[in-house]
C-alpha positions as CSV (number, residue, x, y, z in Angstrom):
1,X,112.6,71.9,57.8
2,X,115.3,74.8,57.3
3,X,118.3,72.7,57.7
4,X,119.5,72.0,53.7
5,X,122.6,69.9,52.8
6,X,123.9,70.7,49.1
7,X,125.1,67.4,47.3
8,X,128.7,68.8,47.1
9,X,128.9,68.9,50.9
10,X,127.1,65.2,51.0
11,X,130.2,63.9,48.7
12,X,132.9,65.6,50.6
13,X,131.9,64.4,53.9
14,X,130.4,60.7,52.6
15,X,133.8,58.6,52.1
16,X,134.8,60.2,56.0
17,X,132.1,59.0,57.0
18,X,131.9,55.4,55.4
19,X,135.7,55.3,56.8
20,X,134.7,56.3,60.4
21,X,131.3,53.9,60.8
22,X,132.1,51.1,63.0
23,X,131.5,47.7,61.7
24,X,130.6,46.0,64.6
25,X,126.9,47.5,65.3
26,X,126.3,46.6,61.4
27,X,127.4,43.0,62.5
28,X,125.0,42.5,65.3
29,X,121.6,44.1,63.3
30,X,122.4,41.6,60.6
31,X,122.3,38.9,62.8
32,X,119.3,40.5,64.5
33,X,117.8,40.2,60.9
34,X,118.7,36.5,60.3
35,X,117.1,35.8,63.9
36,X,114.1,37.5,63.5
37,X,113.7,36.6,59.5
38,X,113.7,32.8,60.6
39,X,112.9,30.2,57.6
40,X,110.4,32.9,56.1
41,X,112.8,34.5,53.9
42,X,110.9,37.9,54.9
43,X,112.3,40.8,53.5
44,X,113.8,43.7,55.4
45,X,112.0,46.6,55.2
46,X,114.3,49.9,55.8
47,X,113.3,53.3,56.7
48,X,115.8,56.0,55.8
49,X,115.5,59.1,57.5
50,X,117.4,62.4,56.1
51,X,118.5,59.9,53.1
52,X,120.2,62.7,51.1
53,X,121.4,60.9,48.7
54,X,121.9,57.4,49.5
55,X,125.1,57.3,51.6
56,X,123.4,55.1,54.4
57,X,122.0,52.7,52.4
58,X,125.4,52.5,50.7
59,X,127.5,52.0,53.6
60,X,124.8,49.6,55.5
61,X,123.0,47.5,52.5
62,X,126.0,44.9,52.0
63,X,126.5,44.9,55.1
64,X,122.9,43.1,55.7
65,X,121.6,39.9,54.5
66,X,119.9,39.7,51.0
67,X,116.2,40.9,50.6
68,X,116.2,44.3,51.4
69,X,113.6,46.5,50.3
70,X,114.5,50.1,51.2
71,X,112.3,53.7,51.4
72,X,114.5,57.0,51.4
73,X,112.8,59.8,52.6
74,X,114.4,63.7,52.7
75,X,112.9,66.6,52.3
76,X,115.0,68.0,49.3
77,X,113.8,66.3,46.2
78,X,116.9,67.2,44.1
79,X,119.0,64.5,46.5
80,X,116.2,62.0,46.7
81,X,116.5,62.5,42.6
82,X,120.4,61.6,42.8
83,X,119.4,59.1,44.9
84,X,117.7,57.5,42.3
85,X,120.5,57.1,40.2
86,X,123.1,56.0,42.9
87,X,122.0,54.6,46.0
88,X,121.5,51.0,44.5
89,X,118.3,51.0,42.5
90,X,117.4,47.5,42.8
91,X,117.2,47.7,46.5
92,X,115.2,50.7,46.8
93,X,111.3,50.6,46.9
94,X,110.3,53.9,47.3
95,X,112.0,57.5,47.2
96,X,110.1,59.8,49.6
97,X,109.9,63.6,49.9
98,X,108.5,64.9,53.2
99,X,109.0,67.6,55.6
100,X,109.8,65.6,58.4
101,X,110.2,68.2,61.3
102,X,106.4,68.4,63.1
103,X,107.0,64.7,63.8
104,X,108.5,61.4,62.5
105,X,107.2,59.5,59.8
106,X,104.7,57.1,60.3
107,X,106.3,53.5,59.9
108,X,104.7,51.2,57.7
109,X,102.1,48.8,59.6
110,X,102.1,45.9,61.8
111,X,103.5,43.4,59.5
112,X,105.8,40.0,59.5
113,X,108.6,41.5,57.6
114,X,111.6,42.5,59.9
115,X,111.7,46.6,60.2
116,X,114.6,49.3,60.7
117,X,114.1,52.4,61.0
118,X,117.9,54.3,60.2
119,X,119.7,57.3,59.7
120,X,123.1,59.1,59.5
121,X,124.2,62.5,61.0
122,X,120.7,63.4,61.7
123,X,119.7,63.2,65.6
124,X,122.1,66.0,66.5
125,X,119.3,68.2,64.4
126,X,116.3,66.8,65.9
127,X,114.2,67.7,69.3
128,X,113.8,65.7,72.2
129,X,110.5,65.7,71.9
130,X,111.0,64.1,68.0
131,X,113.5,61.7,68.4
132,X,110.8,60.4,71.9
133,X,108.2,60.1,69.3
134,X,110.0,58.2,67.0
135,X,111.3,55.6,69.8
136,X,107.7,55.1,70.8
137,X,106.8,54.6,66.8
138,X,109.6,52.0,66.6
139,X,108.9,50.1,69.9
140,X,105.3,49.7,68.9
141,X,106.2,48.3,65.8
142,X,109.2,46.0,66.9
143,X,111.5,47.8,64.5
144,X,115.3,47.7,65.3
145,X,117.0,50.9,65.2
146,X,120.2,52.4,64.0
147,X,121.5,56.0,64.0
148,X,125.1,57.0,62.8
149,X,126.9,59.6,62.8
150,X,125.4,61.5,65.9
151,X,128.1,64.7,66.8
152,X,128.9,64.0,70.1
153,X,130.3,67.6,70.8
154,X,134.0,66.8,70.4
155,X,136.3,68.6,68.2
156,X,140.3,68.1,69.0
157,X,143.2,68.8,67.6
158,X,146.7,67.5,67.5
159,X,148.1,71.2,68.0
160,X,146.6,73.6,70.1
161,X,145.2,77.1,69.5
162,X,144.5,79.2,72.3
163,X,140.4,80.1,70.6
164,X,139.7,76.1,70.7
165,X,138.1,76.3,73.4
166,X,136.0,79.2,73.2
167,X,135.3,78.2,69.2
168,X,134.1,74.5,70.2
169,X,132.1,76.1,73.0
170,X,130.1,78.7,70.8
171,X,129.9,75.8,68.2
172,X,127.9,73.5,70.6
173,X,125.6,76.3,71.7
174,X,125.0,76.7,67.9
175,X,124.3,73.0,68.4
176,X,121.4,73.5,70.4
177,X,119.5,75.8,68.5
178,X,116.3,74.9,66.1
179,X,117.3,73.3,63.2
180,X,113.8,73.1,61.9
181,X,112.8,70.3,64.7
182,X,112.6,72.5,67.8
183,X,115.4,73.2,70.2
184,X,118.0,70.8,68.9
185,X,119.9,67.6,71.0
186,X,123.0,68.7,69.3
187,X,125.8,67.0,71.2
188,X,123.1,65.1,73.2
189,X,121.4,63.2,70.8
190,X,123.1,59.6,70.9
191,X,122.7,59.6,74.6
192,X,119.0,60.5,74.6
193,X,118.4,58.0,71.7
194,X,120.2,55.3,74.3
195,X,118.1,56.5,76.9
196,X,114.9,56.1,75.1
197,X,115.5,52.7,73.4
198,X,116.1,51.7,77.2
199,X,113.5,52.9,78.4
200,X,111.7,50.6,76.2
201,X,113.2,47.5,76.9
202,X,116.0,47.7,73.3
203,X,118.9,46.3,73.9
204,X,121.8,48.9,73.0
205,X,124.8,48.8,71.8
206,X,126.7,52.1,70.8
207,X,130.3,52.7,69.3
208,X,132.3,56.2,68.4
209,X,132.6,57.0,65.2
210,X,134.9,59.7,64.9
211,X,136.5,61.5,61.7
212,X,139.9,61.1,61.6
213,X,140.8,64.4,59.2
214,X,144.4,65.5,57.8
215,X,145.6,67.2,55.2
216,X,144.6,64.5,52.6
217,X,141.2,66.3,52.7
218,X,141.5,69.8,52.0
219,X,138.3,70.4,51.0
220,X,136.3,68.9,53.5
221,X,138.2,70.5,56.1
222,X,138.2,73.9,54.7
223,X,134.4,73.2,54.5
224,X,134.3,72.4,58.5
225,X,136.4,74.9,59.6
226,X,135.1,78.0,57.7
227,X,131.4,76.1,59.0
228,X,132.6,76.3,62.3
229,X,133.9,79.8,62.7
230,X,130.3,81.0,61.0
231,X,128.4,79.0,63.6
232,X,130.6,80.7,66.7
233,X,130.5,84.1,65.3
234,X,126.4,83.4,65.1
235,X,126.4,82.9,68.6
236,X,129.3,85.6,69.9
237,X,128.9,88.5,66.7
238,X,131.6,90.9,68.6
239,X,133.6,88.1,68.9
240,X,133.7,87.3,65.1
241,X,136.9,88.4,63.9
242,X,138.7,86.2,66.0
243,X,136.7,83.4,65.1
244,X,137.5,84.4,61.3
245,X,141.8,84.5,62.2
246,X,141.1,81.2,64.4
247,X,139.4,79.6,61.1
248,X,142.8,81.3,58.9
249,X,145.4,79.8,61.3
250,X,143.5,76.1,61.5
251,X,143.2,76.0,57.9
252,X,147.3,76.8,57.5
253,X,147.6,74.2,60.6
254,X,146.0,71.3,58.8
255,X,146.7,71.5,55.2
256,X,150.1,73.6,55.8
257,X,151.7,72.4,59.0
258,X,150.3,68.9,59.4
259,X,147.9,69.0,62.4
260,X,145.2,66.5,62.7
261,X,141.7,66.9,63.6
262,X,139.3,64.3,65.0
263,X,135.1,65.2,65.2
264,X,133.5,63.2,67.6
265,X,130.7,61.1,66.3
266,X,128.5,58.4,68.0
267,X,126.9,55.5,66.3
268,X,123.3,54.0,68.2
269,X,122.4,50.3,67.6
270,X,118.9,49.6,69.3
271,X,117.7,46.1,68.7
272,X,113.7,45.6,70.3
273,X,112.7,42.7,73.4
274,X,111.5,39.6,71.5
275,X,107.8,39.3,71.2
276,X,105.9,38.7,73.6
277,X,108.4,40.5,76.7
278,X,107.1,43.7,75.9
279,X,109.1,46.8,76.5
280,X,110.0,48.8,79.4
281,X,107.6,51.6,79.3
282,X,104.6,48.9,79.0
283,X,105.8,47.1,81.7
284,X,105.1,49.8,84.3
């Protein structure tokens, strides 16, 4: 897997993100999880994909009912490690180190404890052929699913620049290229997770949650910009020097002049057909 987050850019981005989560798909999995958990008192077993450092499970776990027992899996040990020592340690069962990208891990086995398989700002990486495989994995295990975070291709800005458009177009072809899964869904991914869960009888529910970004975080938007104007000038080299004065003049726009910026994100609740219906895909 050649994508690699550092833990700087994981704090930065992970109270933006927390802020921009809606709370409303959290709402309907935990009462997914009473329903399904019954009298039994069955724990909730999560799945954590691209845990990083805990951020999901920091954001989702109080938003759940009690009896959680969680497993983080990245594939950089040195997060998983300050996962250990942040994320909540008396939820968390296992911490997991894999190279995820030739195909999803497996899910635990068929068992009566309610599953959820979950992740943040990691489909826009993944192939279609992945994120298929993984739908199939959850369906035939009854897990409920939850993405957050998905970019949805939208970048916008309070005060225009004449290279917007041209930046945000090379960006989304960056977008698309391998990330270490295969040709990447990029701005695609929420839409084909919907798709998928459909397909196999989920129900779906999906919300935007976009950044809302000023000048009250400097760093982080310093960080996206500069990210931004590398990515385009991947994509157009003879075109990088204006991509380098677009990334000068947004900077001064934001943290100088007052412009806000929003990133589009989408956030993917899938909850699976109760026993016994089947899904979509098995019906035909």
């Amino acid at each position: 897997m050649s994508e690699h987050f550092d833990r700087d850019w994981l704090g930065l981005r992970e109270p933006v993100d927390h802020a921009a989560r809606p709370a409303s798909l959290a709402d309907a999995l935990a009462e997914w999880v009473v329903r399904v958990r019954g009298a039994n008192e069955a724990p909730l077993r999560v799945l954590d994909l691209g845990a990083g450092t805990g951020s999901n499970l920091r954001w989702l776990a109080p938003r759940l009912p009690d009896l959680q027992l969680w497993t983080l899996v990245d594939h950089d040990a040195s997060l998983l490690d300050a996962a250990r020592r942040d994320a909540g340690g008396e939820r968390v069962e296992h911490l997991r180190v894999e190279d995820f990208a030739a195909a999803p891990p497996a899910l635990p086995g068929a068992a009566p404890d309610p599953l959820l398989v979950t992740g943040a700002a990691l489909l826009d990486l993944v192939s279609a052929r992945w994120l298929d495989a993984l739908v199939a994995a959850c369906a035939a295990r009854g897990a409920a699913v939850l993405f957050a975070l998905s970019y949805d291709g939208r970048i916008e800005w309070s005060q225009p620049d004449p290279e917007d458009a041209d930046l945000l177009a090379a960006v989304n072809r960056h977008q698309g290229t391998d990330k270490g899964f295969g040709p990447s869904l990029g701005p695609g991914a929420a839409m084909h997770l919907e798709r998928a869960l459909e397909r196999h009888g989920y129900r779906v529910e999906a919300a935007a949650s976009p950044w809302e970004l000023d000048a009250a975080r400097p760093a982080l938007v310093r960080a996206l910009i500069d990210g931004w104007a590398e990515a385009a000038a991947a994509m157009e080299p003879t075109r990088a020097g204006d991509f380098r004065a677009w990334a000068a003049r947004r900077r001064d726009a934001v943290i100088g002049d007052g412009c806000r910026l929003r990133v589009g994100h989408r956030d993917v609740l899938g909850l699976p057909p109760a026993p016994g219906r089947g899904s979509g895909v098995a019906a035909g």
